[in-house]
Backbone bond lengths (Angstrom), bond angles and torsions (degrees), N, CA, C in turn:
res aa  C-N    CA-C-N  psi(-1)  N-CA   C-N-CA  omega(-1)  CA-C   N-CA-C  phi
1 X - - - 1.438 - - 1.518 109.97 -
2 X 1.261 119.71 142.13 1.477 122.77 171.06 1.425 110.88 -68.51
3 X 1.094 141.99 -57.43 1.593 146.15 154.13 1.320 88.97 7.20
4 X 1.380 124.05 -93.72 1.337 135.16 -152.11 1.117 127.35 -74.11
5 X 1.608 127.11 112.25 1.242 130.46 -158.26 1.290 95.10 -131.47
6 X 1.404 104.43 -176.04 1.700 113.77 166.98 1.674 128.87 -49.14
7 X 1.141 90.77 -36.53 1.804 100.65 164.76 1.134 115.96 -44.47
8 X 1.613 99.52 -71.18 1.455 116.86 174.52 1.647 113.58 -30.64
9 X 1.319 98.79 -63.51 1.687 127.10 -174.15 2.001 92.90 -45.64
10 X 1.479 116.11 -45.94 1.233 105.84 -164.11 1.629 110.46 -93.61
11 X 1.306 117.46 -44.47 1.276 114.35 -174.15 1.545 107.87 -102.40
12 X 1.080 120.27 54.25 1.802 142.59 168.79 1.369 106.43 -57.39
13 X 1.526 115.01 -53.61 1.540 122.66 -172.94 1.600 111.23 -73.22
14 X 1.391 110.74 -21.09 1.675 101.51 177.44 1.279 103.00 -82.86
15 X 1.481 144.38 -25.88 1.257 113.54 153.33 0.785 135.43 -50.57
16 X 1.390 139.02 -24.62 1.250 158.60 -146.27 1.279 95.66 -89.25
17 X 1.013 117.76 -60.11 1.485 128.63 -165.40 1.762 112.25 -95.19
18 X 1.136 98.95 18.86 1.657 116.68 160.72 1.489 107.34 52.20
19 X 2.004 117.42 30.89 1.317 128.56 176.36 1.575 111.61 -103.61
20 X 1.352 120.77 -5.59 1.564 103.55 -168.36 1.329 135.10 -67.71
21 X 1.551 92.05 -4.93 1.675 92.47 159.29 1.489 118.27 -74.81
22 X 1.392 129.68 21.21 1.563 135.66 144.89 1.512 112.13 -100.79
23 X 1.341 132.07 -5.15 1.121 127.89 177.90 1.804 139.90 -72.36
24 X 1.407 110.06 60.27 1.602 103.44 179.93 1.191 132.21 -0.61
25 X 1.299 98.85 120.54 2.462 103.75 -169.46 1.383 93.47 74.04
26 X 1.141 149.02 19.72 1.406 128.11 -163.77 2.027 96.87 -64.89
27 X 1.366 114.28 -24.95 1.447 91.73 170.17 1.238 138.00 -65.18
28 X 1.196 103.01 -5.97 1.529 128.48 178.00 1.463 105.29 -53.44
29 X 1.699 117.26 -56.87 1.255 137.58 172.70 1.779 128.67 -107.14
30 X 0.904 107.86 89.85 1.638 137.29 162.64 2.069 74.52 56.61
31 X 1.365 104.24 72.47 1.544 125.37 149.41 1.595 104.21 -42.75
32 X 1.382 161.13 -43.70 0.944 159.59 -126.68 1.659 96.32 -111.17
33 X 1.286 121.86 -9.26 1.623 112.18 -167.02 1.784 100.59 -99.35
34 X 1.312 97.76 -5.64 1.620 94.54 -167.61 1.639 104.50 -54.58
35 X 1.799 117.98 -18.22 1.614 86.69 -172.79 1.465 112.84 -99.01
36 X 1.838 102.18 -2.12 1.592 101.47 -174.95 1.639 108.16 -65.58
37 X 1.716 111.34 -21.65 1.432 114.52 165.29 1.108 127.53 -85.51
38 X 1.601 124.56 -15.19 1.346 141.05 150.26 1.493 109.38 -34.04
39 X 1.821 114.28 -59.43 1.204 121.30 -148.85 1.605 106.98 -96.87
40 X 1.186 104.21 -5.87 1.773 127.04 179.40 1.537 115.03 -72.81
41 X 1.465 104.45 -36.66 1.231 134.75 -145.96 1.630 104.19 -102.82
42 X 1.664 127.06 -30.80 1.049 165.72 178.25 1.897 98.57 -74.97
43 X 1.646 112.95 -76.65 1.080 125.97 175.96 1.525 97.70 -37.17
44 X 1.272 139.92 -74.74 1.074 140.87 -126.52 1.743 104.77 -84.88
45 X 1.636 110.58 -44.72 1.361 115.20 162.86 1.420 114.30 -54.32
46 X 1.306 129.66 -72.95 1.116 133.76 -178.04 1.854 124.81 -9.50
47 X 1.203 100.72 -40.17 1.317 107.95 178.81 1.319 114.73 -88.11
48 X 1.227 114.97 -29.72 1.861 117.79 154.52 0.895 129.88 -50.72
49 X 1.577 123.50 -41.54 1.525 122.64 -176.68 2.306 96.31 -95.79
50 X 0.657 110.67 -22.09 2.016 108.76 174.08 1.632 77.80 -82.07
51 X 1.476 158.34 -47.89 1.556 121.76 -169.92 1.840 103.75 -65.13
52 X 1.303 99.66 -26.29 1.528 96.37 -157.84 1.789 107.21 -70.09
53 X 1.415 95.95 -27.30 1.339 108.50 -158.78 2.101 100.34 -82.68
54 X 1.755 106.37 -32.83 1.019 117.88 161.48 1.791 110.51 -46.50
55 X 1.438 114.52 -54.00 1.190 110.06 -148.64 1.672 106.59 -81.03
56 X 1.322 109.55 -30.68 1.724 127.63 174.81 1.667 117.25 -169.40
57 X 1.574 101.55 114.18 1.129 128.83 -161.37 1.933 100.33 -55.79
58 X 0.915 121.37 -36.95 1.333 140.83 -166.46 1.701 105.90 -70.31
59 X 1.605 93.99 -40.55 1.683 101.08 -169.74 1.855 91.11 -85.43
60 X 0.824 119.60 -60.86 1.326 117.70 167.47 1.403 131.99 -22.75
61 X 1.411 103.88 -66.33 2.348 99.55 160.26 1.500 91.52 -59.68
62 X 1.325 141.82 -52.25 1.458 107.23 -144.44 1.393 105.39 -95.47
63 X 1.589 124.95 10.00 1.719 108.81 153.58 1.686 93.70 -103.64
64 X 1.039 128.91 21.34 1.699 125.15 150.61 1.384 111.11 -73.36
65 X 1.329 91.96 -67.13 1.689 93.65 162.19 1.142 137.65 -25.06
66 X 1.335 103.07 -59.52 1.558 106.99 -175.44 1.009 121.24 -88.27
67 X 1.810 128.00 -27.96 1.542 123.00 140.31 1.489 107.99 -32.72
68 X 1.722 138.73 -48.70 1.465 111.75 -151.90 1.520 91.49 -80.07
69 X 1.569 114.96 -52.94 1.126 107.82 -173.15 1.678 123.56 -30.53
70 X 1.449 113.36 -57.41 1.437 111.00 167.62 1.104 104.64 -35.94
71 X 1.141 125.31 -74.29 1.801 122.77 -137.83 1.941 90.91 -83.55
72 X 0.976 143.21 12.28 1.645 134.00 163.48 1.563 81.63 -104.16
73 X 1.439 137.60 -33.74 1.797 95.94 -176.20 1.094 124.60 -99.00
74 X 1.544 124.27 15.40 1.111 138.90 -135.01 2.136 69.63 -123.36
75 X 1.190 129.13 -67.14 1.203 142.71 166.60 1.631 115.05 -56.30
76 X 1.032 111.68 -19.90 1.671 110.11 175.65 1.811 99.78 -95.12
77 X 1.861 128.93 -34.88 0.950 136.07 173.19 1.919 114.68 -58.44
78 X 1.551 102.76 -22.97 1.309 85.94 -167.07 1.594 98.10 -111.57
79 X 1.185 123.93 -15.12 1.228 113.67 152.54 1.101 135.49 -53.73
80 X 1.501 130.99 -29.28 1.484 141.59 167.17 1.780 100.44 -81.89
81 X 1.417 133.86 -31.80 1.228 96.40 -166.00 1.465 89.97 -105.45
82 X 1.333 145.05 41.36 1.026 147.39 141.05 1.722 134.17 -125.38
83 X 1.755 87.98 15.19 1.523 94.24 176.98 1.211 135.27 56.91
84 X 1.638 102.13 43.33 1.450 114.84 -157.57 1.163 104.88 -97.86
85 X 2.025 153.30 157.33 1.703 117.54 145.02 1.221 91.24 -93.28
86 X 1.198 88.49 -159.30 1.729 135.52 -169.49 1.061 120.42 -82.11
87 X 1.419 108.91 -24.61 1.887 99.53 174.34 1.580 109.21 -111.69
88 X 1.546 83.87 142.86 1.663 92.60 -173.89 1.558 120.14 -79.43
89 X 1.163 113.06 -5.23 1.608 127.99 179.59 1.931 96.80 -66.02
90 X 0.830 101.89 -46.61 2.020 112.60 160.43 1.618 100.33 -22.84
91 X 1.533 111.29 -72.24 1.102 115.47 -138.90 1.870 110.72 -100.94
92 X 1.540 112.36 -6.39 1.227 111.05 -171.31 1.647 122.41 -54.79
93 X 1.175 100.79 -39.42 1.598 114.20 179.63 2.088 100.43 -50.38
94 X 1.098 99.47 -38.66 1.916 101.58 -178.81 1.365 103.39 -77.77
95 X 1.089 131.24 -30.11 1.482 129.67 -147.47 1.639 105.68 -113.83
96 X 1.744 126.08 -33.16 0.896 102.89 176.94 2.186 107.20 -115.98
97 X 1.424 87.84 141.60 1.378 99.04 173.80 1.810 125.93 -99.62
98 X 1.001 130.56 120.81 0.947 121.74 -169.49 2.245 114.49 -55.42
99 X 1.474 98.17 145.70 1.369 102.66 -159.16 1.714 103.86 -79.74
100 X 1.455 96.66 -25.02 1.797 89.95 -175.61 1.727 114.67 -94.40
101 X 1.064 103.12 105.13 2.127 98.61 178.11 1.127 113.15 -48.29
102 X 1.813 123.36 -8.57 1.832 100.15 156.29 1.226 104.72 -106.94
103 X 1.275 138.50 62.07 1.463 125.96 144.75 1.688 102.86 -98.82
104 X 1.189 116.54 90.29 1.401 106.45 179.90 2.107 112.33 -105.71
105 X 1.551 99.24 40.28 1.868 102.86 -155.38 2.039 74.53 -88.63
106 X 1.021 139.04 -32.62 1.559 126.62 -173.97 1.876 91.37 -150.45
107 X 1.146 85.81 147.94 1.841 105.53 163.59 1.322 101.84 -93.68
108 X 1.487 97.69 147.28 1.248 95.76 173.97 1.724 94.07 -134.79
109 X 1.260 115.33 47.11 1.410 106.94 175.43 1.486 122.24 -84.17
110 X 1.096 123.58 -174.68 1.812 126.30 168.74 1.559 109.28 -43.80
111 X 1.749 108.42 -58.10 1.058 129.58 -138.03 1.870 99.49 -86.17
112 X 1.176 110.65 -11.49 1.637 114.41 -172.66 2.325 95.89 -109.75
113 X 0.926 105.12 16.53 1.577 94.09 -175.31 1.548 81.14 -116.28
């Protein structure tokens, strides 16, 4: 199969272990699984923060909190060190690809914007 390359060949076990959305080049190797580990990864927290929230309502918003807080500076950090803005109307032309492989009337890939 073309899919499967040396990547594949090397980082086999981070699929496995439902991490390859930490895996460098991971598009290199079947790029498309990053959200089944996204959504793995989600499942598994989820029930940590609903015990926490079970156990004290208080402790619960404030590691909400501090999950959101991360993830707005973590997204406010990479917008500044890559000179990104804020509106996503910017970025649609990169981000969306057309779904049918015969619409070939404009590209809309990375590489043509």
């Amino acid at each position: 199969f073309d899919i499967i390359n040396n990547d594949c060949k090397r980082y086999w076990y981070w699929n496995v272990l439902f991490l390859s959305n930490f895996v460098p080049n991971q598009a290199d190797c079947m790029g498309y699984t990053w959200y089944i580990a996204n959504d793995m990864q989600f499942f598994l927290l989820t029930p940590v923060i609903v015990y926490i929230f079970y156990r004290s309502k208080v402790l619960g918003y404030a590691v909400l909190g501090i999950l959101s807080t991360i993830c707005f500076g973590i997204g406010l950090y990479l917008c500044f060190e890559y000179k990104l803005s804020a509106s996503y109307m910017e970025y649609t032309c990169l981000l969306y690809t057309s779904p049918s492989p015969r619409d070939l009337s404009k590209s809309r890939m990375p590489s043509s914007a």
